[in-house]
C-alpha positions as CSV (number, residue, x, y, z in Angstrom):
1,X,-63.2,107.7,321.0
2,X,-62.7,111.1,320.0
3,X,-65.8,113.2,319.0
4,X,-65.6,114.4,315.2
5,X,-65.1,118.1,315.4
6,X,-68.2,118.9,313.5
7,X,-70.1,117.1,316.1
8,X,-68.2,119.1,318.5
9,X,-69.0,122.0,317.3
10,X,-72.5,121.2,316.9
11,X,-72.9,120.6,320.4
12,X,-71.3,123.6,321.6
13,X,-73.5,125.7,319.4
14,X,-76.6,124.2,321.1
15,X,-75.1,125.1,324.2
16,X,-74.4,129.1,323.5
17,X,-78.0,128.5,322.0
18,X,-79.4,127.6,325.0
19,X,-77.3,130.5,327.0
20,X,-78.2,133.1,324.7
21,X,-82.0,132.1,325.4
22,X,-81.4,132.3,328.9
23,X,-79.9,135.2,328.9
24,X,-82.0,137.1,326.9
25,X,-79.1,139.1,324.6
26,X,-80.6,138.5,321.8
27,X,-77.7,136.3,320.6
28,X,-75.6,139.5,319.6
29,X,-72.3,138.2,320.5
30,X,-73.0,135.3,317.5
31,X,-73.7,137.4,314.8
32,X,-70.1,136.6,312.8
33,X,-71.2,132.3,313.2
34,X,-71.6,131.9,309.7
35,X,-69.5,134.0,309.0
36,X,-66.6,131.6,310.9
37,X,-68.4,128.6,310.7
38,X,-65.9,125.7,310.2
39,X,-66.0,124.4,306.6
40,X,-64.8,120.7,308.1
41,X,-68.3,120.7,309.1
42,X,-69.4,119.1,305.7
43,X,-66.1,116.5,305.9
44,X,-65.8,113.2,305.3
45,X,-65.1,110.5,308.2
46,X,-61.3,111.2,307.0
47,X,-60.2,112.4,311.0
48,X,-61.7,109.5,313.0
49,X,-58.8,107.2,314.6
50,X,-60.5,103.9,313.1
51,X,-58.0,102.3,311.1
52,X,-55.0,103.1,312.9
53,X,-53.1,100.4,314.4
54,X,-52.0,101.0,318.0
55,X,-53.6,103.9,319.9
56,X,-50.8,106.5,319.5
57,X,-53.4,108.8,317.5
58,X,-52.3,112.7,317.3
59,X,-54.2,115.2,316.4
60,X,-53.2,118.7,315.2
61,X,-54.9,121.6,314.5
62,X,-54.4,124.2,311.8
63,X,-56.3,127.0,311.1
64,X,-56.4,126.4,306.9
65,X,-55.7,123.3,305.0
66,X,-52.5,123.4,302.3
67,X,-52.7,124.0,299.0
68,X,-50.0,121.2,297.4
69,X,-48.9,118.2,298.7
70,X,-45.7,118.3,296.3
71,X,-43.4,120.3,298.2
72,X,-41.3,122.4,295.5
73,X,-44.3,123.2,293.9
74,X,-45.5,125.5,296.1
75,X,-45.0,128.4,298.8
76,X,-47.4,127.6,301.7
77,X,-46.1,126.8,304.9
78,X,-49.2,124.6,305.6
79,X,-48.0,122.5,303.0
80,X,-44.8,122.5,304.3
81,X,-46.1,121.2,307.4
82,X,-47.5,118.0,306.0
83,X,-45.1,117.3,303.7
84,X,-41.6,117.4,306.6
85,X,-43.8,114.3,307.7
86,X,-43.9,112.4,304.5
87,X,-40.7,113.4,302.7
88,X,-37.2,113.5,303.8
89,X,-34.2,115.8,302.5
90,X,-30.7,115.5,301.6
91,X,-29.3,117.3,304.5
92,X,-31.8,118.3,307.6
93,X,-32.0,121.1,310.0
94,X,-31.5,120.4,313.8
95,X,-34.6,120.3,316.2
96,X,-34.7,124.1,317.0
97,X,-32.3,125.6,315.3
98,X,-30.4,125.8,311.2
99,X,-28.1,124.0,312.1
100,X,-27.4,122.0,309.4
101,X,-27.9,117.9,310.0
102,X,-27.3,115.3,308.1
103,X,-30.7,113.5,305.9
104,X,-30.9,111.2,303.7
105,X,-27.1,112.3,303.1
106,X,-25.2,111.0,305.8
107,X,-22.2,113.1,305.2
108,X,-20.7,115.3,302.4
109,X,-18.0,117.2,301.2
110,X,-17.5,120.7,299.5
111,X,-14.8,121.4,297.0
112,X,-12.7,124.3,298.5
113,X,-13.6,126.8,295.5
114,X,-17.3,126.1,296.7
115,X,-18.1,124.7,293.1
116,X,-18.7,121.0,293.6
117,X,-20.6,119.2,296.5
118,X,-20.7,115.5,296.8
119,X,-23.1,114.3,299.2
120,X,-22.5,110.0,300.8
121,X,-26.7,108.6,301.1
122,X,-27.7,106.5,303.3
123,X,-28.3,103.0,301.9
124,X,-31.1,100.8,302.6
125,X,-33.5,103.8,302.7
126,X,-36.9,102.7,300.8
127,X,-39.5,105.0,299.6
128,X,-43.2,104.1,301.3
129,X,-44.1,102.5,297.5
130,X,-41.9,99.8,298.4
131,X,-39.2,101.1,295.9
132,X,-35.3,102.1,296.9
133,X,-34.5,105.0,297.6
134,X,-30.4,106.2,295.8
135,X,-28.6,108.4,293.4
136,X,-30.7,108.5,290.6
137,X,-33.7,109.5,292.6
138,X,-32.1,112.3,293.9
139,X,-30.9,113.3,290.1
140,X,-34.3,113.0,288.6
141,X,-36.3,115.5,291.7
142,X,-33.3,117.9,290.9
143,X,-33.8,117.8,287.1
144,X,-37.4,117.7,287.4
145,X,-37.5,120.9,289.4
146,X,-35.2,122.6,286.7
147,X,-36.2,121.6,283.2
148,X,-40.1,122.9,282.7
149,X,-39.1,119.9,279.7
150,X,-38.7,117.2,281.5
151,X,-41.4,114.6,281.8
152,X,-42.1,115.0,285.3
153,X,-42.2,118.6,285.4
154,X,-45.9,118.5,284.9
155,X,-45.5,122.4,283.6
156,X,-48.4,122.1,281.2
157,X,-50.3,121.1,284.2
158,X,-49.4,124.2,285.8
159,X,-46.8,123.3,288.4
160,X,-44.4,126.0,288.9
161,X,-41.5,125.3,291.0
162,X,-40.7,129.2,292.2
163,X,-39.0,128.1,295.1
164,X,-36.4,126.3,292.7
165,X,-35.9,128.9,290.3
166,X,-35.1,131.5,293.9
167,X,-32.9,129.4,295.8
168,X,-30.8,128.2,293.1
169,X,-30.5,131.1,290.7
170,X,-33.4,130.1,287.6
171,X,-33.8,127.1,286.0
172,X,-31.9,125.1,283.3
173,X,-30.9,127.5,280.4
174,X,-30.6,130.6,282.7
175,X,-27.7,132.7,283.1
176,X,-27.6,132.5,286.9
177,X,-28.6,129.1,287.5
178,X,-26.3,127.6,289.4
179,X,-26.3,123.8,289.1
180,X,-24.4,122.9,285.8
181,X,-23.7,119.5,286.3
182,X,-25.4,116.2,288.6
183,X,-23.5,113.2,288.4
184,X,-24.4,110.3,289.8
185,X,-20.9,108.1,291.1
186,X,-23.2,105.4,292.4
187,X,-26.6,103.9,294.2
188,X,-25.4,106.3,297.2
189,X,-23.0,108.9,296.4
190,X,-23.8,111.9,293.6
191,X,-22.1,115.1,292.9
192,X,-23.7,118.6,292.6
193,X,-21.3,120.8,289.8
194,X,-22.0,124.5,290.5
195,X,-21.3,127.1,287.6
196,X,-20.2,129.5,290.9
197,X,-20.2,129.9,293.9
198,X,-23.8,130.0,296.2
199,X,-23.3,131.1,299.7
200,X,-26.5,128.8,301.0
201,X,-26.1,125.9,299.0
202,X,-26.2,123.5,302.0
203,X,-28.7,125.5,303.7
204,X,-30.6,125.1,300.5
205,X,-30.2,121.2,300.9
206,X,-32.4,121.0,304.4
207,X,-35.2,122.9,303.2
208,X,-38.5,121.4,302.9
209,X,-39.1,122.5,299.4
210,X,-36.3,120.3,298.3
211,X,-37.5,116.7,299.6
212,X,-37.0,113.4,297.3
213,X,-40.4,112.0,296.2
214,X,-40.3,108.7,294.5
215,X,-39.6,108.7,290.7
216,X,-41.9,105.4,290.8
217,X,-44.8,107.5,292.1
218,X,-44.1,110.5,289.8
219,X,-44.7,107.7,286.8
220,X,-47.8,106.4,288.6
221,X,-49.3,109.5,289.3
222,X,-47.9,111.9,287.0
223,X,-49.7,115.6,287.3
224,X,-51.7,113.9,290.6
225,X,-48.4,113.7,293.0
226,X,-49.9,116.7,294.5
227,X,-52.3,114.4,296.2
228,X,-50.8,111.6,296.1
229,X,-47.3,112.3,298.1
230,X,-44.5,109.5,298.1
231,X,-41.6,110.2,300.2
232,X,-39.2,108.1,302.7
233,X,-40.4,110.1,305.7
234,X,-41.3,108.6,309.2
235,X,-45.5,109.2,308.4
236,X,-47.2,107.8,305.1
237,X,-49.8,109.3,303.3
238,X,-53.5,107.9,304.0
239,X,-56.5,110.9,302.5
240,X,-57.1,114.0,302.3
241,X,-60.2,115.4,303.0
242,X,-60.3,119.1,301.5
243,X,-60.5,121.8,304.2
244,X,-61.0,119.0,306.5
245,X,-58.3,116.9,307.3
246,X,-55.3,115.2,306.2
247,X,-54.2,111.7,307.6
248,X,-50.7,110.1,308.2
249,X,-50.2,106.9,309.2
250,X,-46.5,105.2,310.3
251,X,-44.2,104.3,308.3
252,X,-43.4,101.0,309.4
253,X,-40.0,100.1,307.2
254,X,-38.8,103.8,308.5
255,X,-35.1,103.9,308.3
256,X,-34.2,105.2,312.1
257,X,-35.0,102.6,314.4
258,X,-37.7,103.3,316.6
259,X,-39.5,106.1,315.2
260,X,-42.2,107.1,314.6
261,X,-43.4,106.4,318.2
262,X,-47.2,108.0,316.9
263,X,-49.4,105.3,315.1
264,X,-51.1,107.8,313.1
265,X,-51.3,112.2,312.9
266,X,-54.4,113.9,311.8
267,X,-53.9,117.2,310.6
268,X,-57.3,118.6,311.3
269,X,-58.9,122.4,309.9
270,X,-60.4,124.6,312.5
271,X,-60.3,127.9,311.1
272,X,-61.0,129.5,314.4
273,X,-58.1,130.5,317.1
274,X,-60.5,130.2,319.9
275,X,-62.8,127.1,318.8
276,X,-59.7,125.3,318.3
277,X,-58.7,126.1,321.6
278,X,-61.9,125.0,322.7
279,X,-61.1,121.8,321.6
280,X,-57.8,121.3,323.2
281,X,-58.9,122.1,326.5
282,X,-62.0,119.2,325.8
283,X,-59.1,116.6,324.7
284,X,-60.8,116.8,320.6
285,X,-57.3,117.6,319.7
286,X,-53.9,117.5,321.4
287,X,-51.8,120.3,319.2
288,X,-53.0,123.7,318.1
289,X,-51.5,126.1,316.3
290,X,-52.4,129.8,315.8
291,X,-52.7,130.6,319.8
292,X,-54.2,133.7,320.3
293,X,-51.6,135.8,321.9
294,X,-54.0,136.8,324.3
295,X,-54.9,133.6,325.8
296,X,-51.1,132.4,326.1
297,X,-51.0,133.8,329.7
298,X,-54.1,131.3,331.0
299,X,-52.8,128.6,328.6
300,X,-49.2,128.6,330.6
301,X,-51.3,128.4,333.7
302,X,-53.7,126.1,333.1
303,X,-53.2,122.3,334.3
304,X,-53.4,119.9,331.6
305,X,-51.8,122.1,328.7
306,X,-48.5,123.3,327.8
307,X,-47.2,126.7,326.1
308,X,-44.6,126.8,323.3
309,X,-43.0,130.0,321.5
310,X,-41.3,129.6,318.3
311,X,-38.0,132.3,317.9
312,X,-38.8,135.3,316.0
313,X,-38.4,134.3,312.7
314,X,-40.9,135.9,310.1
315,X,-42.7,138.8,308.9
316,X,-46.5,140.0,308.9
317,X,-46.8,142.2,305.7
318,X,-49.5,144.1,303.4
319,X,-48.6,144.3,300.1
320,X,-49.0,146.7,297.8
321,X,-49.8,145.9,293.7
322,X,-47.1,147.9,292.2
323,X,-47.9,147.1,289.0
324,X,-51.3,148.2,289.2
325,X,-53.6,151.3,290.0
326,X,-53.3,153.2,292.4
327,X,-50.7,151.7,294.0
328,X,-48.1,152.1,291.2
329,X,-47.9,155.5,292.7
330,X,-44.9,155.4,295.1
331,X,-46.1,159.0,296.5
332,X,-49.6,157.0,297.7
333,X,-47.8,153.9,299.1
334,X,-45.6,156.0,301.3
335,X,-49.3,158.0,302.6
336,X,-50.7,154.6,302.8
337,X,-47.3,153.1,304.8
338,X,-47.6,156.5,307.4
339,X,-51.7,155.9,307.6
340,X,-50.9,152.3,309.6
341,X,-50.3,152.1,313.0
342,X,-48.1,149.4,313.3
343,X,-47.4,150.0,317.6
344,X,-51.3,149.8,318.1
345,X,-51.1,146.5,316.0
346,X,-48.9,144.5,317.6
347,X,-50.0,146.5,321.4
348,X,-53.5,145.1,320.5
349,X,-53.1,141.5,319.3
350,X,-49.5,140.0,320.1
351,X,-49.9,140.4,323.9
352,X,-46.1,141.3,323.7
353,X,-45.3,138.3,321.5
354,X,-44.3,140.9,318.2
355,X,-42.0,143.8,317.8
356,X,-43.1,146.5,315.0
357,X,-41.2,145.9,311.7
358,X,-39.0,148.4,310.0
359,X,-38.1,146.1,306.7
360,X,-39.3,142.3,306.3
361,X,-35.5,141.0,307.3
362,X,-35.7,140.0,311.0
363,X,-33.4,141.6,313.4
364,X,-31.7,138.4,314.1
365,X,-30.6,137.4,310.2
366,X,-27.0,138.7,308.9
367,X,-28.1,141.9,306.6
368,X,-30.3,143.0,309.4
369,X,-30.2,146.9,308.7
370,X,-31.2,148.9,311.8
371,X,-30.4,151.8,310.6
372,X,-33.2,151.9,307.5
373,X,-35.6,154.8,308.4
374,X,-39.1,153.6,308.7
375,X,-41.9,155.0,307.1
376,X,-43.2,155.5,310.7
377,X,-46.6,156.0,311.7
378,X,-47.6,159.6,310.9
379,X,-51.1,160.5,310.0
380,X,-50.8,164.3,309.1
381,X,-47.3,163.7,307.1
382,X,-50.0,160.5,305.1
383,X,-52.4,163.2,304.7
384,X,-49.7,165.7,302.7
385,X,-48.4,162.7,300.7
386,X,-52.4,161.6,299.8
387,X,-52.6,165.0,298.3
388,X,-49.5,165.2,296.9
389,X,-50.0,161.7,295.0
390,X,-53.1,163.4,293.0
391,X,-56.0,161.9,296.0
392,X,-56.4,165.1,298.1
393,X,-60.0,164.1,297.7
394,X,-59.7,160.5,299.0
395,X,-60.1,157.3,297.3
396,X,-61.3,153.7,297.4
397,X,-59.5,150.8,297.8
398,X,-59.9,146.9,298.3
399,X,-57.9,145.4,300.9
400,X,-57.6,141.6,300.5
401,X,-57.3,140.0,304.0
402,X,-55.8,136.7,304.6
403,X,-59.0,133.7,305.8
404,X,-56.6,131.7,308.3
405,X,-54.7,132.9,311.2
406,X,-51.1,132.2,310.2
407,X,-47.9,132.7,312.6
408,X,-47.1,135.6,311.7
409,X,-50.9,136.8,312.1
410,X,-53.2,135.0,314.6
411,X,-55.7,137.5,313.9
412,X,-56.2,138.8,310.2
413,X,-59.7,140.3,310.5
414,X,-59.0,142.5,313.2
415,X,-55.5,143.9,311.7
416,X,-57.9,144.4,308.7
417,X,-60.0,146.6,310.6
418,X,-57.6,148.3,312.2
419,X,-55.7,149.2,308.9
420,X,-59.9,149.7,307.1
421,X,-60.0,152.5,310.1
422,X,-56.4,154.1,310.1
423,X,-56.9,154.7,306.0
424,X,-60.3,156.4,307.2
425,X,-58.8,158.7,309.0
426,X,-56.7,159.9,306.0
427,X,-59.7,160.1,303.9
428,X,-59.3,156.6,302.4
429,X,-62.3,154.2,302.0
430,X,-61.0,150.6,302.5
431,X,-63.5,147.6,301.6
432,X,-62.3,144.6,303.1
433,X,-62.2,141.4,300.4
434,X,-62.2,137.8,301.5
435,X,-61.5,134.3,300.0
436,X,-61.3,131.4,301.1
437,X,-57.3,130.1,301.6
438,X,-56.5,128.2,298.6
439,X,-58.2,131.1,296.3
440,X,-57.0,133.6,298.0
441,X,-53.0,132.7,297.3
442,X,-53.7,131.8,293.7
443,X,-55.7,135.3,293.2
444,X,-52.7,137.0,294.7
445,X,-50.2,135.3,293.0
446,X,-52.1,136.4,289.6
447,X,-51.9,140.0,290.8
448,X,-55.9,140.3,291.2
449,X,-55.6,142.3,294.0
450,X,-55.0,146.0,295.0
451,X,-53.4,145.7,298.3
452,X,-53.3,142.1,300.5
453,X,-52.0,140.9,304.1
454,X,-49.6,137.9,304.0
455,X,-46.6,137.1,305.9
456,X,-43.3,134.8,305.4
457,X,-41.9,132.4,307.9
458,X,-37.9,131.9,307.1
459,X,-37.3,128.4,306.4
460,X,-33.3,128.1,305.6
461,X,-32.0,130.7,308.2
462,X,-30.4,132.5,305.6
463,X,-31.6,136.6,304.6
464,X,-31.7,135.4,300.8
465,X,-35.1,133.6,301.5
466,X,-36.6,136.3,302.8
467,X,-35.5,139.5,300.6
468,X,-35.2,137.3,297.3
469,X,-38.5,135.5,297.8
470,X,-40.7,138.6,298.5
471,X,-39.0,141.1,296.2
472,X,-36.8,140.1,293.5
473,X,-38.1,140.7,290.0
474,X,-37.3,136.6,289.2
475,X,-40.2,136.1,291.6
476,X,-43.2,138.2,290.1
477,X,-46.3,136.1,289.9
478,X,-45.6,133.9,292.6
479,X,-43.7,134.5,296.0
480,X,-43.6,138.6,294.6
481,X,-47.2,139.2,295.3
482,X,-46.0,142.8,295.1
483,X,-45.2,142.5,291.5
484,X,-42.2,144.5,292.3
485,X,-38.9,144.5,290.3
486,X,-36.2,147.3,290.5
487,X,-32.8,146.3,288.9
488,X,-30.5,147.6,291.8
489,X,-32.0,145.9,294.4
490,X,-32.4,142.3,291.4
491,X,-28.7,142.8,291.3
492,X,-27.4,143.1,294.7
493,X,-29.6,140.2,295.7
494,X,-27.8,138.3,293.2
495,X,-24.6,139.4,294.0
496,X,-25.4,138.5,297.3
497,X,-26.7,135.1,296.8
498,X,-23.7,134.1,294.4
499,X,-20.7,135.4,297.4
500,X,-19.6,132.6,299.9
501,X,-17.9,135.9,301.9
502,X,-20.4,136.4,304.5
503,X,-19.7,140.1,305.2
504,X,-19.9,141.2,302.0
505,X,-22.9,139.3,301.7
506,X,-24.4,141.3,304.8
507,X,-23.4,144.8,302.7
508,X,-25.0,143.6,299.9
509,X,-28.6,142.8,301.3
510,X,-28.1,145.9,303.6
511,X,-27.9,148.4,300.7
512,X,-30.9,146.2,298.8
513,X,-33.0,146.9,301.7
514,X,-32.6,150.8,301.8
515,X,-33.3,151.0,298.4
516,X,-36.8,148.4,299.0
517,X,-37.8,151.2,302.4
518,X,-37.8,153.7,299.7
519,X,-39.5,152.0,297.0
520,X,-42.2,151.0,300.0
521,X,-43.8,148.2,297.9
522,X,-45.2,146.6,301.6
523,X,-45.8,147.7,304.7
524,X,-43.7,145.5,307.1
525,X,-46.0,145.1,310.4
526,X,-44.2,142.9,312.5
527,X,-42.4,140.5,313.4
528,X,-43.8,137.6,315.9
529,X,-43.1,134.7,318.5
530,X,-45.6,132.8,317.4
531,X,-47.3,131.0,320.6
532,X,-48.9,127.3,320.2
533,X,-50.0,124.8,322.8
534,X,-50.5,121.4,323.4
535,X,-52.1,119.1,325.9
536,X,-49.8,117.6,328.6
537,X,-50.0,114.4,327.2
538,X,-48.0,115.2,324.0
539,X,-44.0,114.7,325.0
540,X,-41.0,115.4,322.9
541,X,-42.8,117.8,320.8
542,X,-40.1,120.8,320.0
543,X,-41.7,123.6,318.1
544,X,-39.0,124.8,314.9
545,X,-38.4,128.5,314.1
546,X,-39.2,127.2,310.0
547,X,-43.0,126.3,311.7
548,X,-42.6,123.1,310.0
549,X,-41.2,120.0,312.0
550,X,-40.9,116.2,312.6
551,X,-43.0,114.7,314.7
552,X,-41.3,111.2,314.5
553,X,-40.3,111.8,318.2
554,X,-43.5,112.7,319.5
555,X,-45.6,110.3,321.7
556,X,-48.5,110.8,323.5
557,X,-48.4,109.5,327.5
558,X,-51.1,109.1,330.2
């Protein structure tokens, strides 16, 4: 049986506390412990394989726990990464790619003028509450998402479905919302009436924001479906253990023969890149996410464990308050931008996994402009633009730094640093702010801070998620942490996102992203190949460039 991790943990304390006496260092290369010390510590029993039938147990490791179990309702990609597991989509994408599959729609049509989709389900599909899964389930997630009225909405509850409102133009009532009409034909064919044209409506269909939870368990639960997720997916909810673990067990009545082939997954907290790679090389834990770039290198050559790379597909950020002092002074962004050494940043903690970051678009997407002029690393030109934004004197700032690695960062603290000592250089006194995860988005979200570090992994393949999320003027107060909004770049974003002519669409988020490089309401770091590994017993696993993906057709082998 698998040690708890706490236990773990325990033990390899006394160990380095037995070392450290031997030694005689004074235990000097501890002194951040407490500050790391794994909050699953004080868990429940929630991550011990008792219970599950069969011995296909999986564990994965995260380095923070998700904030919502109810997919459109929120941003985070931990989330995201529980929920592909218990929920299914319309349309899906394929294993490593955006290619777009077929779901819980098995096929579909589009009118030619791009204003009516009519997607075929698949029949016989049951929801893991025992209840069928068809037209009018589909219909009620849809309306649910776009009516803060309707019953299942939980708005008064505080459930705000920002993703909605982005990908599909608003919500009912708005001028640019997009879906007019659904009409269900029958159990397993309904029709989606557009008032025009969206260039990523099927796109839109695959992402995991856009799932279809049981309208039985949304009556059952009500304001609770957070925690208590009801999906057709191949994995079934069991508990969840806050900042501990969550639990999946198999969904026996799954509708593709076969699969799952795992028994039960554990998605298991372990805040720290290195202790959780601690436990993979003991066997505690046979997927880990967050690798530190550093240790890919012995990883790939150790026997026993395997290294994976996701595709360059996101963006490590900080963020500026726009809205708020000092930073509504465009004159002090711009010193702040040139103050930041991006090239030492990814030099000193991507071990050649990231490429500096000119705007948050990555180079691969459609849009991509190479030609935007980077507010490049520059200390004496930051120094002239410090005084010329009124702080000739200096200043003081609070820079809020993420808790968990994340893709797109394995190693928040030490960016932190490294930024706390580039503003110093400048004459700018940075104090470093932390919260734990699920604070720490909500804070930001409300606009408490100054200046943060976040980053976005693309999840559709399509530029619209990335420029429209971060920076449209819809999104303030909840994926626009930046609390930026500048009508220009609003209305070629939705000029973009309402064209099905792909080059034009290109021109359009182009020109948006000139005018954003200007503006400077982030600092774009880099963009990363995130690096993960597993133990050699874990087959069929495929890593997806969205970070979320199935595990229905992984097993574990001898």
């Amino acid at each position: 049986m698998r040690l708890k991790y706490s236990l773990f943990i325990a033990l390899l304390f006394a160990v380095l506390l037995v070392l450290a006496a031997c030694t005689g260092d004074g235990g000097q290369k501890g002194e951040d412990t407490a500050e790391n010390e794994d909050p699953a510590a004080e868990g429940d029993e929630g991550t011990e394989a008792e219970g599950a039938e069969g011995d296909q147990v999986l564990i994965f490791a995260r380095g923070g726990d998700s904030e919502s179990l109810d997919p459109a309702s929120t941003t985070d990609g931990e989330s995201s990464r529980i929920t592909k597991q218990i929920y299914e989509s319309l349309l899906e994408f394929d294993k490593d790619s955006f290619e777009i599959m077929p779901g819980l729609a098995h096929d579909w049509e589009v009118a030619d003028d791009g204003l009516s989709y009519t997607f075929y389900l698949e029949e016989g599909v049951t929801f893991h509450d025992g209840t069928d899964f068809n037209a009018e389930a589909v219909k009620i997630n849809f309306e649910r998402w776009a009516d803060p009225e309707h019953a299942y909405a939980f708005a008064d509850d505080g459930y705000v479905y920002s993703m909605y409102g982005t990908m599909f133009g608003g919500f009912k009532g708005d001028e640019n919302h997009v879906i007019e009409e659904i009409n269900v034909v029958n159990d397993h064919e309904i029709e989606f009436i557009l008032s025009q044209p969206l260039g990523f409506f099927l796109q839109n269909m695959a992402m995991t924001y856009f799932p279809i939870t049981s309208p039985a368990a949304l009556e059952e639960y009500g304001a609770a479906i957070n925690e208590n997720p009801v999906g057709t997916g191949p994995f079934k909810f069991v508990s969840w253990s806050k900042d501990d673990s969550i639990v999946l067990d198999k969904f026996e009545d799954y509708r593709k023969d076969g699969l799952p082939k795992l028994d039960r997954v554990v998605f298991e907290v372990i805040p720290d890149n290195a202790a959780r790679l601690i436990a993979l090389r003991s066997g505690e834990i046979d997927i880990m996410d967050g690798l530190n770039p550093d240790d890919a290198a012995s990883v790939e050559a150790e026997d026993g464990l395997e290294l994976y790379e996701r595709e360059e597909n996101n963006i490590g950020y900080v963020g500026f308050n726009v809205q708020k002092e000092p930073f509504d002074n465009k004159d002090l962004r711009h010193a702040v931008s040139h103050a930041i050494d991006k090239e030492a940043i990814a030099n000193a903690l991507y071990a050649g996994y990231a490429t500096p970051a000119s705007v948050p678009l990555p180079p691969s997407y459609m849009g991509y402009n190479d030609e935007v002029e980077s507010l490049e690393y520059d200390p004496e030109k930051a120094s002239e633009l410090l005084a010329e934004a009124g702080y000739e004197e200096g200043l003081e700032i609070e820079l809020w730094t993420m808790p968990v690695a994340r893709p797109y960062m394995p190693d928040p603290e030490t960016v932190s640093e490294i930024i706390q000592n580039n503003l110093e250089q400048i004459g700018i006194t940075v104090t470093i702010v932390r919260e734990e995860w699920a604070p720490y988005l909500e804070k930001t979200m409300n606009g408490d801070h100054q200046m943060y570090m976040l980053g976005w992994s693309g999840t559709n393949g399509d530029p619209d998620y990335f420029l429209s999320s971060l920076l449209h003027g819809d999104n303030v107060g909840s994926s626009n942490r930046e609390f930026y909004a500048n009508d220009e770049v609003d209305g070629l974003l939705n000029q973009a996102k309402l064209s099905i002519d792909q080059d034009e669409r290109a021109s359009f988020y182009q020109q948006a992203q000139e005018i954003i490089a200007d503006d400077a309401p982030m600092v774009p770091l880099v963009h990363s190949r995130p690096v993960l590994a597993t133990t050699n017993a874990v087959e069929n696993y495929v890593p997806h460039p969205s970070t979320s993906e199935s595990l229905a057709e992984v097993e574990l082998v001898d």
